[in-house]
C-alpha positions in Angstrom: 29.9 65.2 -109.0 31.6 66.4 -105.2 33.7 68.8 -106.7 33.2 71.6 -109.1 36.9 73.2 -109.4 37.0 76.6 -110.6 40.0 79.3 -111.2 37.5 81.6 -112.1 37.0 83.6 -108.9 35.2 86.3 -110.1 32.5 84.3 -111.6 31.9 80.6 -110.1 34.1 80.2 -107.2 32.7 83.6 -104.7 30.7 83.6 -101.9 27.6 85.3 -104.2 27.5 83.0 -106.5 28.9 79.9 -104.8 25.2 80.0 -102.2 22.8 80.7 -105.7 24.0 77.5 -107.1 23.8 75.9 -103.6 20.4 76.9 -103.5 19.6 76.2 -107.3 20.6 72.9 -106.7 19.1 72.2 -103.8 15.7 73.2 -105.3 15.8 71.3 -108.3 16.6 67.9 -105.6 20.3 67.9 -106.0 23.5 67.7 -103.7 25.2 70.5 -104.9 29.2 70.0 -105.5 31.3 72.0 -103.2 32.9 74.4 -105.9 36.0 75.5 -105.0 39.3 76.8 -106.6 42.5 74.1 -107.0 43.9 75.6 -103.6 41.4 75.6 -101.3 40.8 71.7 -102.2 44.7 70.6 -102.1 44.5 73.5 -98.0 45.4 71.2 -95.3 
């Protein structure tokens, strides 16, 4: 998956959280999906 989209700010799509499952990914020998809300995918 490249994209994880997410209108749940408080929860999966912050800064916090967004670098934890980075990093969880990463560790476990995975490209993580850039999570991201329906906005910031369709920004210019």
């Amino acid at each position: 998956m490249d994209y994880l989209l997410a209108w749940n700010c408080a929860h999966l799509a912050n800064a916090v959280t967004r670098s934890k499952i980075e990093s969880a990914c990463r560790l476990a020998g995975y490209a993580p999906p850039v999570i991201c809300t329906p906005e910031e995918l369709t920004e210019e």
